[in-house]
C-alpha positions as CSV (number, residue, x, y, z in Angstrom):
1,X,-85.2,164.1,43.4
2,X,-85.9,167.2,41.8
3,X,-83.9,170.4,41.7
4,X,-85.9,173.8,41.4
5,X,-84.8,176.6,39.8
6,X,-87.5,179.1,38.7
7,X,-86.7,182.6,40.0
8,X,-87.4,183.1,43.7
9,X,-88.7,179.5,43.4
10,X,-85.0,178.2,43.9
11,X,-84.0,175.3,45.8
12,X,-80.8,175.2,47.7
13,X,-79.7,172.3,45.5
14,X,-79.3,175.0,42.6
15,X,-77.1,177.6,44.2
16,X,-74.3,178.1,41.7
17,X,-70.4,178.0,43.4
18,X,-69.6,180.6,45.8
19,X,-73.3,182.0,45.2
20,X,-74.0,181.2,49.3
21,X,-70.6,182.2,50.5
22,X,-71.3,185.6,48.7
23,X,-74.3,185.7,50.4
24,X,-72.8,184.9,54.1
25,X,-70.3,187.1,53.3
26,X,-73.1,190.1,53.0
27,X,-74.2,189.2,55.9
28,X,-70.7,189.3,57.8
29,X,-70.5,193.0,57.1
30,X,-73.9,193.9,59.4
31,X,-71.3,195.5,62.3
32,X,-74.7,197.1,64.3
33,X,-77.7,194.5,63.8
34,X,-77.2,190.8,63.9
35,X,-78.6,189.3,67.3
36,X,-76.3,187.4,69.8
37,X,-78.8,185.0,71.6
38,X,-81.7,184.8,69.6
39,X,-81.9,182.1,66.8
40,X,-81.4,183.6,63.3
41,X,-80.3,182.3,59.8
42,X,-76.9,181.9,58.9
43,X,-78.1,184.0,56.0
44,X,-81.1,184.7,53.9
45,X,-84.7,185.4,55.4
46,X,-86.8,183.1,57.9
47,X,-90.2,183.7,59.3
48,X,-92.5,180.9,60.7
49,X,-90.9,178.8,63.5
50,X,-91.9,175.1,62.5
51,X,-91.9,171.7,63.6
52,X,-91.4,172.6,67.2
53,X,-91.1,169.4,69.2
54,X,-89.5,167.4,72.0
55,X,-88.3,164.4,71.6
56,X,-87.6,163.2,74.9
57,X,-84.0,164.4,74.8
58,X,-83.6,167.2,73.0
59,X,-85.7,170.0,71.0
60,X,-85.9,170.6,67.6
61,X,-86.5,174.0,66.1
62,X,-87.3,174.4,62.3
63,X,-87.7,177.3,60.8
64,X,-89.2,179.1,56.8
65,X,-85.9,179.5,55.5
66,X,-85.3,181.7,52.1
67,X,-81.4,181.3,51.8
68,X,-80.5,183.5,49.2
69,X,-81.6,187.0,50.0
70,X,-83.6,189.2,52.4
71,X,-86.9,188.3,50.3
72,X,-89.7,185.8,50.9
73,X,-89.0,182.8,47.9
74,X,-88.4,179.3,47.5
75,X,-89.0,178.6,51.2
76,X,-87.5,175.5,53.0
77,X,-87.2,174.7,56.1
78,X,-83.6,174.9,58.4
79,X,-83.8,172.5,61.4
80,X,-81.4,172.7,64.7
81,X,-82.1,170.6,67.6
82,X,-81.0,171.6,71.2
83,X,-80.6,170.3,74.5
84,X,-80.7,173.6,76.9
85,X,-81.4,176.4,74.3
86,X,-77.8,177.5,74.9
87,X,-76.4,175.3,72.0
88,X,-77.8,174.2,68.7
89,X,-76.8,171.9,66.4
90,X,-77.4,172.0,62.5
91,X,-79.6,169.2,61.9
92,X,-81.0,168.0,58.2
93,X,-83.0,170.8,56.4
94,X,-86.3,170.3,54.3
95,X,-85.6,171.0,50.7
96,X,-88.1,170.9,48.0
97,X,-87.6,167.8,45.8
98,X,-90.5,166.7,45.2
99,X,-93.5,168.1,42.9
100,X,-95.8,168.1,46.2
101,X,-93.7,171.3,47.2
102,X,-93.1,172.2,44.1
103,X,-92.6,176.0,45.0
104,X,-91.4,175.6,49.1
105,X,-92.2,174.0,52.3
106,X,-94.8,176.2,54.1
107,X,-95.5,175.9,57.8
108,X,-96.6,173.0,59.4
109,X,-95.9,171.3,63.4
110,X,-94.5,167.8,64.5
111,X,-95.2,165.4,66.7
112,X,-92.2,163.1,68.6
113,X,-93.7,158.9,67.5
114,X,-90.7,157.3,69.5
115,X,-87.4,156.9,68.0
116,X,-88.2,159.8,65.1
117,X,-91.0,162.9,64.6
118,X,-93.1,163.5,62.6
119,X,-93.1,166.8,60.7
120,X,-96.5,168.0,59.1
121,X,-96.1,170.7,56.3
122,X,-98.0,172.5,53.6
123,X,-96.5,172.1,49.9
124,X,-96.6,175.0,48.2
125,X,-97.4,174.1,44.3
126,X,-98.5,175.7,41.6
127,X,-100.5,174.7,38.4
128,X,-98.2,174.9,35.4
129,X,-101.6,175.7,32.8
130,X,-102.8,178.8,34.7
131,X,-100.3,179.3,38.2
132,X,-103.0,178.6,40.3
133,X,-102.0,177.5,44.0
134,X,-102.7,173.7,44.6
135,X,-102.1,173.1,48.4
136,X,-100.9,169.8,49.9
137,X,-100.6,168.5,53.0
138,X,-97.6,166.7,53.8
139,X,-95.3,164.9,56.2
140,X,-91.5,164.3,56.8
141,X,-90.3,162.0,58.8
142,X,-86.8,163.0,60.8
143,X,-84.7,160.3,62.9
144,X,-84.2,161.8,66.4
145,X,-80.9,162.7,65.7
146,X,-81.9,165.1,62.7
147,X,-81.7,162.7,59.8
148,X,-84.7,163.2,57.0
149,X,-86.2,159.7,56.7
150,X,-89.0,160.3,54.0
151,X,-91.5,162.6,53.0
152,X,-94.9,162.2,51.3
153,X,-98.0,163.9,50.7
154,X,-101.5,163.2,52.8
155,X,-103.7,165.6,51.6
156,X,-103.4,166.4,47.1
157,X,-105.9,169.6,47.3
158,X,-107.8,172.0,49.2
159,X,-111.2,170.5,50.3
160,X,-114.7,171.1,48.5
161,X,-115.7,174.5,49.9
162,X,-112.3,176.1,50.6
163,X,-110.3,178.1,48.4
164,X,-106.2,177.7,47.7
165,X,-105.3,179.2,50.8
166,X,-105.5,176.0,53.1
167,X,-101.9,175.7,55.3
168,X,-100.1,175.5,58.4
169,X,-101.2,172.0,59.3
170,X,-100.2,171.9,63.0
171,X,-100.7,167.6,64.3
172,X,-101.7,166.5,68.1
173,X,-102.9,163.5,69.4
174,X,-106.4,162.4,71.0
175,X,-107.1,161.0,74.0
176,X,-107.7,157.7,72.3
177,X,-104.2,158.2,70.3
178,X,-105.3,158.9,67.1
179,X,-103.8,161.8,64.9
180,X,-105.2,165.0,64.1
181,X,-103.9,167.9,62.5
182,X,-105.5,171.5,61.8
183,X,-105.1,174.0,58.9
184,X,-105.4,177.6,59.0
185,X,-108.2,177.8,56.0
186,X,-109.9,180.3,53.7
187,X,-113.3,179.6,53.0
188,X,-114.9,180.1,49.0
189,X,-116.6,182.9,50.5
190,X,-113.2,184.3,51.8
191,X,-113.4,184.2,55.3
192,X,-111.2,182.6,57.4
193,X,-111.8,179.6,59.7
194,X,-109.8,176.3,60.6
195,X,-110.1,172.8,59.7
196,X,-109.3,169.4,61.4
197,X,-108.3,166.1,59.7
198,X,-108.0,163.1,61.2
199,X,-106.0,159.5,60.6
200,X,-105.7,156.4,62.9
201,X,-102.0,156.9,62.6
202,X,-99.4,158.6,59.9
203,X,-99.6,156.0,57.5
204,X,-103.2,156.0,57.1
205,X,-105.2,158.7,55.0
206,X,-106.7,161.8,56.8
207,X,-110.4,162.1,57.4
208,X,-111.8,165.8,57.3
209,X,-113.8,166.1,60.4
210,X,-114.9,169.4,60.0
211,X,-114.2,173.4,61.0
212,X,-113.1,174.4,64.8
213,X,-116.5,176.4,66.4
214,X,-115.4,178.8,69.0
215,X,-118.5,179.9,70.8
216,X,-116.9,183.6,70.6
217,X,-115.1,185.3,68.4
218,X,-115.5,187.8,66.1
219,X,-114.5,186.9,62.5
220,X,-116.1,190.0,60.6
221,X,-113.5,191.3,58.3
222,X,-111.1,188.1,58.9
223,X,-109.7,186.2,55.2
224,X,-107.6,183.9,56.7
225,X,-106.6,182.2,59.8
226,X,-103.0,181.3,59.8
227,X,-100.2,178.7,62.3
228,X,-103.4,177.2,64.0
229,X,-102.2,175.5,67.5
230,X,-104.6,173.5,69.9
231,X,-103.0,172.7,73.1
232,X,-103.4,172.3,76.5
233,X,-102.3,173.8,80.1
234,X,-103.3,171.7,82.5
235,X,-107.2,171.2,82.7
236,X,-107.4,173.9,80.2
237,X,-107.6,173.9,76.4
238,X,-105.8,176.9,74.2
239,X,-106.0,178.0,70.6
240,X,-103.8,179.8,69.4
241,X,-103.9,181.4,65.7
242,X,-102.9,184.4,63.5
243,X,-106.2,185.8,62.4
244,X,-105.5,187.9,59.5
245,X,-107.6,191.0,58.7
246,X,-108.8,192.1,61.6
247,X,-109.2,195.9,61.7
248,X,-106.5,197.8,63.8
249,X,-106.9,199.3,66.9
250,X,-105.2,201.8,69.2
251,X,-104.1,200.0,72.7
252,X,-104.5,196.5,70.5
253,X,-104.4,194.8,67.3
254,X,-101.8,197.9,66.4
255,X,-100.0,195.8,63.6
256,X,-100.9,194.7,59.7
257,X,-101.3,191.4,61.5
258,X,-101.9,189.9,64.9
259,X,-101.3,186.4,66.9
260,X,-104.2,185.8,69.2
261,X,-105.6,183.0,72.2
262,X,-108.5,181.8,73.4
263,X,-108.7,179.9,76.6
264,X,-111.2,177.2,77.2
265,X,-112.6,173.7,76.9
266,X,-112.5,171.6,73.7
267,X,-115.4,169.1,72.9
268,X,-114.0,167.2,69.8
269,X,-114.7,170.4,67.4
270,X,-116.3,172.9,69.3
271,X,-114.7,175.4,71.4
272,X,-116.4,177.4,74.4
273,X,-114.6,180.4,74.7
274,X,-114.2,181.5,78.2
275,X,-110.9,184.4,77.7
276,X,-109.9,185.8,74.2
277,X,-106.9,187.9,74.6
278,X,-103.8,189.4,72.0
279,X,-100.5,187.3,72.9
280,X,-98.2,190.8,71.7
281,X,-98.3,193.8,71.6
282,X,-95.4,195.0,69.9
283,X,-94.0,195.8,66.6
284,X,-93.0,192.8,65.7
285,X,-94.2,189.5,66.9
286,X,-96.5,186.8,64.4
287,X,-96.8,183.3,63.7
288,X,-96.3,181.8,67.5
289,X,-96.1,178.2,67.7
290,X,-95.6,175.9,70.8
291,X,-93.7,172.4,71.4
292,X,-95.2,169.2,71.1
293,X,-93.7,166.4,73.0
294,X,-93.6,168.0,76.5
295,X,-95.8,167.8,79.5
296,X,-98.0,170.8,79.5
297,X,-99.3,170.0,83.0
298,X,-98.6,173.4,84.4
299,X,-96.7,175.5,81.4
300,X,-96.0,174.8,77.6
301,X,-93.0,176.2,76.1
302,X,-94.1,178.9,72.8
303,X,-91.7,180.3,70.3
304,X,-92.4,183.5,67.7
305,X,-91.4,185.0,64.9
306,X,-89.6,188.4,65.5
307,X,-91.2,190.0,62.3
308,X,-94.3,190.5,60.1
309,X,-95.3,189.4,56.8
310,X,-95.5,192.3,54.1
311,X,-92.1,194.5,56.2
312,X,-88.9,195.1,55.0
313,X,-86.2,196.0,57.6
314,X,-83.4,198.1,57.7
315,X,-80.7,194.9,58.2
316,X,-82.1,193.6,54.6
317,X,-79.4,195.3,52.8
318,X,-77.5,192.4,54.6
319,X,-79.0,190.0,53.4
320,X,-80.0,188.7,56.3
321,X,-84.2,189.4,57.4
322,X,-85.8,188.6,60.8
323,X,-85.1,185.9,64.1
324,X,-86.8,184.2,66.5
325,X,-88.1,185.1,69.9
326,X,-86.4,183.6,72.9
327,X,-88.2,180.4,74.0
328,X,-91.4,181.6,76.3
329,X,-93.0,179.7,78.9
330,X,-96.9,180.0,78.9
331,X,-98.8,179.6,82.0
332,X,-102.3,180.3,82.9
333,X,-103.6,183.3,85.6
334,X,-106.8,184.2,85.6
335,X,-107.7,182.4,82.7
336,X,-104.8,184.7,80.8
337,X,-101.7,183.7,79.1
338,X,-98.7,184.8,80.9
339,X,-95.1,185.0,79.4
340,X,-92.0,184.7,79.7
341,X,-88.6,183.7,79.2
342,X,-87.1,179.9,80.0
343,X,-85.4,180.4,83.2
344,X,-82.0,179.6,81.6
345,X,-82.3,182.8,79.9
346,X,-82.4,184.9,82.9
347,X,-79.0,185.8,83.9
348,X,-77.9,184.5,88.0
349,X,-75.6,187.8,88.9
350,X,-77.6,190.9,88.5
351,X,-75.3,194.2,88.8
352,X,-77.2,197.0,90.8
353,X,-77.9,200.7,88.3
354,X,-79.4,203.6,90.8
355,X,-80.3,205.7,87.3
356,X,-81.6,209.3,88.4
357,X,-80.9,210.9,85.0
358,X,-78.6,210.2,82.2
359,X,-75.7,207.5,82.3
360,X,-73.3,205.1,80.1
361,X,-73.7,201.2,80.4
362,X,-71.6,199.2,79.0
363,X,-72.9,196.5,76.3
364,X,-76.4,197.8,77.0
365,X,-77.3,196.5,73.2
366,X,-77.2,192.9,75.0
367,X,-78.4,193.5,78.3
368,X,-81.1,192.2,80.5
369,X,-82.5,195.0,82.2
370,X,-84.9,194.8,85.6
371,X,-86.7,197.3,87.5
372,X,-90.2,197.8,89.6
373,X,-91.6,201.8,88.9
374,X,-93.8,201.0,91.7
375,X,-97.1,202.3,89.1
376,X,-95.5,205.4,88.8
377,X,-95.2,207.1,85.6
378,X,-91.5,207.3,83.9
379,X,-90.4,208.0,80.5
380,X,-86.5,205.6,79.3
381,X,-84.7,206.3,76.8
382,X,-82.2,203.9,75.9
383,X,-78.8,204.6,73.4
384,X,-77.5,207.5,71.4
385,X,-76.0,208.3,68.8
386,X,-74.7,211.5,66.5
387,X,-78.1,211.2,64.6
388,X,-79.4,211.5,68.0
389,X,-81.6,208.4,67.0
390,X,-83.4,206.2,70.4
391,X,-85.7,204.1,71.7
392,X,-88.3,205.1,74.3
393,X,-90.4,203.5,76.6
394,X,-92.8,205.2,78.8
395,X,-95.5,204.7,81.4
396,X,-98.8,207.1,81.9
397,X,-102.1,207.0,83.7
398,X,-101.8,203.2,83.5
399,X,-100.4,203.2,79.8
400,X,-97.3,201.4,78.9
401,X,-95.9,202.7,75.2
402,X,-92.7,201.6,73.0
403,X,-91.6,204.4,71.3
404,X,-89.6,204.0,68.1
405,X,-90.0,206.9,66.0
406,X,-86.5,208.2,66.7
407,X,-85.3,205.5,65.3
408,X,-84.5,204.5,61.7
409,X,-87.3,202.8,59.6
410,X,-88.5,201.6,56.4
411,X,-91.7,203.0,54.3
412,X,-93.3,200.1,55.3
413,X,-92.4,200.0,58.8
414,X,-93.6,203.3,59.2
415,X,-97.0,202.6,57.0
416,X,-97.5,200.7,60.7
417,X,-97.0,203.5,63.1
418,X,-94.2,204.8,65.6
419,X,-95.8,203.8,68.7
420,X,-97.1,200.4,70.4
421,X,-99.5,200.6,73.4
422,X,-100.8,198.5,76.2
423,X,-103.1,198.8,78.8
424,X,-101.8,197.8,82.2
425,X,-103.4,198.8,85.3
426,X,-100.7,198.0,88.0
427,X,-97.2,198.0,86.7
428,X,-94.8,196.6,89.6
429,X,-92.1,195.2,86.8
430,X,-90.5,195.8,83.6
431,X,-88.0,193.3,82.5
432,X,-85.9,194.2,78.9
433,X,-84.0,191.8,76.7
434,X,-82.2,193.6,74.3
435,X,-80.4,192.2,71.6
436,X,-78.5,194.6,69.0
437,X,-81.4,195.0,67.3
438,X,-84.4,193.4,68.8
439,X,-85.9,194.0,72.1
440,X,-88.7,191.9,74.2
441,X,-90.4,193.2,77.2
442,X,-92.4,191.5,80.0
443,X,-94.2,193.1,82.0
444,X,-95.8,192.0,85.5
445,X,-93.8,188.8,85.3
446,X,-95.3,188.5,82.1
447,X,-98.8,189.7,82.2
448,X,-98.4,191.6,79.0
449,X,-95.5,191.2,76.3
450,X,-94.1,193.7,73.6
451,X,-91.3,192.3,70.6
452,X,-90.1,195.0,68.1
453,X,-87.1,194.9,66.2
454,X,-85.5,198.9,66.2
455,X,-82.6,200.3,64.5
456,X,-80.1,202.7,65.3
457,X,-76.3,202.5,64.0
458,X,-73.4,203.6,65.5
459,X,-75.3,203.4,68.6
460,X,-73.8,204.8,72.1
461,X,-75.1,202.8,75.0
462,X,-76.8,205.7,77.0
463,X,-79.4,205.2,79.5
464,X,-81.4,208.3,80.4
465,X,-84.5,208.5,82.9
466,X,-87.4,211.2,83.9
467,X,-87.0,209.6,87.2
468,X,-84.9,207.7,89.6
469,X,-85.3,204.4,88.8
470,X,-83.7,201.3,90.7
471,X,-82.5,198.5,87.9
472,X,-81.1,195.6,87.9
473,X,-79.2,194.5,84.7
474,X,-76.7,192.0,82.8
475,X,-74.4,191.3,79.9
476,X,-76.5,187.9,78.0
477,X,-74.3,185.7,77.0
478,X,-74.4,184.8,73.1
479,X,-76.1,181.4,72.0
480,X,-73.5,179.1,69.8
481,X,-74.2,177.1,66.4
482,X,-72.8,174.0,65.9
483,X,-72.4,172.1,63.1
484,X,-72.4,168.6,64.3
């Protein structure tokens, strides 16, 4: 076992004493920020969710994990399982001890093979002559109750053709049981595209069948394709992926980066496209991944990460950066993805709000918040405070915008905009989950989805509408972290 110790390449083996505690004890002084029921660090940064996978039991939820700072570094990976979502239990975390992730264990998926799973992982290395990135493919092997078994590499390089940008290795199994696994890839001539490997079982080496064809999709301007996911919903086959590079737009693709679908059918490696469609639309929303291990024969269950790469928040100076969206179920109308929360997540006694202008709500920074505007315009502006910072959100001629510009920001948040917009042609429902400082919105029971993080301190919990609006709202009950 080896203990890293290079800079931001640091492994949590090397944190001096009290070094952590100083760190958690940053983070205990966030009074305005830190979410109540969706999954964040302890301290430090995370990004990617990971590993996502049921095990017949109980789920397991890893997640990229920099523990000593609001910065990207060392990554590892933290891992809690759960039973309902509602309580999670610290299970064993992937360290890097190996020199096959030498500098952090990147993103990968699992897959449940009986009484343990499976985790798949790309080790981040580097070449000690010249620094240059040498990819591997890896597993870990956890016990069902959390335990790390063993780890070892499958795949030493990138392939003949690809540069050093080859990660993300997300496994499933085939109809005839074998395992496959596929990598968000950069080609030599850098454009993005993914690849699929294949093995008879975990303990055999990986065969490179080839690149995923989708029959349509435009990849002009793309570098990289990143958290590849093939799944299915019923008859139907998904892919799911974070194309990177794609140029921005105004109603879409608004962000640096965006997490995308297509909807189809699969024939071993190529992909007939029949709907392509943008899973977010919000500030703040990348790197989706769904759970293996469950039935998929009418939903699968999709989790996000509540940030982007290349964005620095205002909670950083807490040493604490980003969470996790709330567990989403993804069915199919249409031939669209629709979203939306796990049903344990909605609350059961709903308090009646007849808002016709401006009022106080109590614990609004944690509420769930319902109402139908019948596909009428409305502007809603939601808390207050001596700044006179808000959030807005507003519906026009069949618009539907998050307004955050009275809010406070970084540079590089604001390098991205002020407003996020969707196109929506009918809108009977708007549901809110706020969350100190995140907020997720479904619309149309889930027909189109917006996650941004916003920041306002010292906030009042002030509701004001253009409009009499009818809602329907709750106090969300905190999740709980467990130990053991």
């Amino acid at each position: 076992m080896l203990i890293f110790n290079q800079g931001k390449y640091k492994s949590l083996l090397a944190a001096k004493a009290g070094e952590l505690d100083a760190v958690a004890a940053q983070v205990a002084t966030d009074q305005d920020f830190r979410p109540d029921y969706h999954l964040v660090a302890p301290f430090g940064l995370i990004n990617d969710p990971n590993g996502l996978v049921f095990d017949g039991e109980k789920y397991h939820i890893f997640y990229q994990w920099y523990p000593y700072g609001a910065m990207h570094g060392m990554k590892h990976w933290l891992h809690y399982t759960t039973p309902d979502f509602q309580q999670f239990t610290l299970a064993d975390t992937l360290i890097p001890t190996e020199m096959f992730e030498s500098h952090g264990c990147y993103s990968g998926g699992a897959l449940p093979l009986g009484d343990c799973i499976a985790a798949f992982y790309t080790g981040n290395t580097r070449r000690s002559s010249d620094n240059t990135r040498i990819p591997y493919q890896n597993i870990a092997v956890f016990s069902n109750d959390g335990k790390l078994l063993d780890k070892y590499p499958l795949v030493t390089c990138s392939p003949a053709g690809y540069s050093e940008h080859v990660r993300d290795p997300k496994p499933y199994f085939t109809q005839d049981g074998k395992v496959r696994f596929i990598c968000g890839a950069q080609r030599d001539n850098l454009s993005g595209t993914a690849i699929v490997f294949e093995m008879e079982n975990i303990n055999t080496p990986p065969q490179l069948l080839g690149e995923l064809q989708l029959s349509d999709f435009d990849n002009q301007d793309i570098f990289m394709w990143e958290c590849p996911d093939l799944l299915k919903i019923g008859n139907k086959d998904l892919f799911i992926w974070s194309p990177q590079g794609k140029k921005r737009e105004t109603q879409q693709f608004q962000n640096n980066y965006h997490s995308t679908y297509v909807v189809g059918k699969l024939n071993d490696l190529q992909f007939e496209v029949e709907q392509f469609g943008e899973l977010d639309y919000g500030f703040d929303f990348y790197a989706p991944q769904t759970f293996a291990g469950l039935d998929n024969s009418e939903s699968a269950v999709m989790i996000g990460w509540i940030g982007l790469p290349d964005l620095q928040y205002p909670s950083d100076e807490y040493a604490w950066h980003s969470a996790l969206t709330m567990p989403r179920r993804l069915s199919l109308k249409n031939n669209r993805i629709y979203q939306t929360p796990l049903a344990q997540y909605y609350p059961q006694n709903l308090t009646a709000l007849s808002l016709q202008h401006t009022t106080t709500l109590a614990d609004l920074d944690r509420r769930y918040l319902k109402f139908n505007p019948h596909n009428a315009d409305f502007s809603l502006r939601l808390f207050d405070n001596p700044q006179g910072q808000h959030l807005t959100i507003s519906y026009e001629n069949g618009e539907f915008c998050l307004d955050r510009s009275a809010s406070e920001q970084t540079e590089s948040m604001l390098s991205l905009g002020e407003q996020r917009y969707c196109v929506i042609a009918d809108l009977q429902q708007v549901e809110i989950f706020i969350d100190r400082s995140v907020i997720e919105i479904f619309l149309n029971d889930g027909e189109k989805a917006l996650t941004s993080r916003f920041f306002i301190k010292n906030r009042q919990n002030m509701l004001q509408s253009s409009c009499r609006l009818e809602i329907e709202s709750a106090v969300l009950a905190p999740i709980e972290y467990r130990t053991e």
